[in-house]
C-alpha positions in Angstrom: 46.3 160.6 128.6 47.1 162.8 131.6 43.9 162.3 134.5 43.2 164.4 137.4 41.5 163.2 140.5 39.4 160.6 137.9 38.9 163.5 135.4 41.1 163.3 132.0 42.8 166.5 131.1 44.4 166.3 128.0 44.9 163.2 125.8 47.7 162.7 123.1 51.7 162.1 122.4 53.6 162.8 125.4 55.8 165.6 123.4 52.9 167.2 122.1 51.3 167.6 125.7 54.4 169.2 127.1 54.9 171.0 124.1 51.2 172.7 124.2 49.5 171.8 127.6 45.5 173.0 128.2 45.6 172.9 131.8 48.1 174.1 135.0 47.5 169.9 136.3 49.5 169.0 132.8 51.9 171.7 132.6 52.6 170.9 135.9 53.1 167.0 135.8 54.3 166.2 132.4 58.2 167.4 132.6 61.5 166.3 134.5 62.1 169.9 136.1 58.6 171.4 137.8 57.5 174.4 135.6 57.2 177.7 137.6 54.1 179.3 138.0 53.6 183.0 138.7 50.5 184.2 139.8 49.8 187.7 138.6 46.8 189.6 135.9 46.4 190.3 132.6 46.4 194.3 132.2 47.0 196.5 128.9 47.8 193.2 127.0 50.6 192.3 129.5 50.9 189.4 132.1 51.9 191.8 135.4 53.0 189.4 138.1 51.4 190.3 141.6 54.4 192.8 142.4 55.5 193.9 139.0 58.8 192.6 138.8 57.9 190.1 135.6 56.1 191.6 132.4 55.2 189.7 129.4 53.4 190.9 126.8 50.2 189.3 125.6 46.8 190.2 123.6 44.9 188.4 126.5 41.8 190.6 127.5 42.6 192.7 130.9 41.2 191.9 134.3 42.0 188.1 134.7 43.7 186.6 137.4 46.1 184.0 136.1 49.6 181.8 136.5 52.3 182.0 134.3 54.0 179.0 133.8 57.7 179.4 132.4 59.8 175.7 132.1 63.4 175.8 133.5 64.7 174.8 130.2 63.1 178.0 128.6 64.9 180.6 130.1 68.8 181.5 129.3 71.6 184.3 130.5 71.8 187.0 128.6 69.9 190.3 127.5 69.0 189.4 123.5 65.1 188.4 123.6 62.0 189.6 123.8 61.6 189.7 127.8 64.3 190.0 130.4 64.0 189.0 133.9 66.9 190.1 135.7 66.7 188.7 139.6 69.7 187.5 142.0 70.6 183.7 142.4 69.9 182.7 145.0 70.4 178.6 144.8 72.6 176.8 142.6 72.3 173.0 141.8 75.1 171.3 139.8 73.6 168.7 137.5 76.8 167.8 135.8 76.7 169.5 132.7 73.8 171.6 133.4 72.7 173.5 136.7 69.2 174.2 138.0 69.6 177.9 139.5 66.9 179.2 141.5 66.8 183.1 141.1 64.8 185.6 142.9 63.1 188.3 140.9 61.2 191.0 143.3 59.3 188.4 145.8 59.2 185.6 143.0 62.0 182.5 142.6 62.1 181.1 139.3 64.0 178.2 138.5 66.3 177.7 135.5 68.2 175.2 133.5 71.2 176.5 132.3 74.5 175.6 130.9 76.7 178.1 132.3 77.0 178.1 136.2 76.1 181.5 137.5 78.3 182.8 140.9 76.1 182.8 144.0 74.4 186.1 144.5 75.2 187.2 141.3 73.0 189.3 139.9 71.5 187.6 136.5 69.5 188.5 133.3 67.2 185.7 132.5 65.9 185.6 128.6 62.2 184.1 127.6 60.6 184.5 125.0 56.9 185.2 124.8 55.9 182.2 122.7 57.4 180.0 125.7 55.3 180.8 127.9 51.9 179.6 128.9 48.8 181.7 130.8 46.8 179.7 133.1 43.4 181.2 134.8 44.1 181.1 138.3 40.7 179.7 139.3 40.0 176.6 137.1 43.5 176.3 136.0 42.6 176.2 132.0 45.3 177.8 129.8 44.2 180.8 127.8 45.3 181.1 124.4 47.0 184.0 123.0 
C-alpha cells in the first residue's frame, strides 16, 4: 500500500505498482532513480511538452494540462524506437557499471540510466517508447490511461 498524507493511493505487489502506477505520488515514490516529470498538454493526440522540444504520441483527448513521467531506466542511446529525444548531456554520474546522465532537451533535463557513458556535452539521442510512459493530469495528479 502506498499512502499520501493519510490518504491510500494505490494498493498491491510492489512490482505491479511501479510497473502500472494511478497516481504522480506513486510514480514518484516507488523506484530507486526519481522518475522525470514533464509538464506539458495533450494536443492532436500528442503529449507537447510546454516548449515543444518532447513529443509523444497518444489518443488522450486535447486540451489537458498534464506531467509526463518517463523512468531513467526507460530511455536508451540510439535513434531505432518510436520517439527520439535528442538533448545535450549535461551531468554524468558513474554508477559502476551503469551511469545516471542528466541531459538537457530545449529547457527540460531528463535523467537516464544507461550502460554506455556518454562524453560531457555530447550531443545524445535518447530512445522511449510510447508504452513506457505514463500521463499524469497536472492538477490532481491521477494518471490518464491511453
Amino acid at each position: 500500500m502506498v499512502m499520501d498524507s493519510g490518504a491510500i493511493r494505490q494498493i498491491g505487489e510492489p512490482t505491479t505498482i511501479y510497473r502500472d502506477p494511478n497516481h504522480r505520488f506513486v510514480a514518484e515514490f516507488i523506484g530507486t532513480h526519481r522518475i522525470n516529470m514533464l509538464p506539458g498538454r495533450i494536443e492532436g493526440g500528442r503529449f507537447i511538452s510546454e516548449n515543444g522540444a518532447i513529443i509523444v504520441s497518444t489518443n488522450l483527448k486535447n486540451g489537458t494540462d498534464v506531467l509526463l513521467g518517463i523512468r531513467p531506466e526507460h530511455l536508451s542511446l540510439g535513434i531505432e524506437k518510436e520517439v527520439t529525444l535528442r538533448g545535450e548531456v549535461v551531468l554524468v554520474e558513474s554508477l559502476g557499471e551503469n551511469s545516471l546522465v542528466s541531459v538537457r532537451i530545449g529547457e527540460n533535463e531528463i535523467k537516464a540510466l544507461l550502460n554506455e557513458i556518454p562524453a560531457l556535452h555530447e550531443s545524445v539521442s535518447l530512445l522511449l517508447s510510447p508504452k513506457d510512459a505514463y500521463i499524469f493530469e497536472k492538477q490532481t495528479g491521477l494518471r490518464l490511461r491511453n
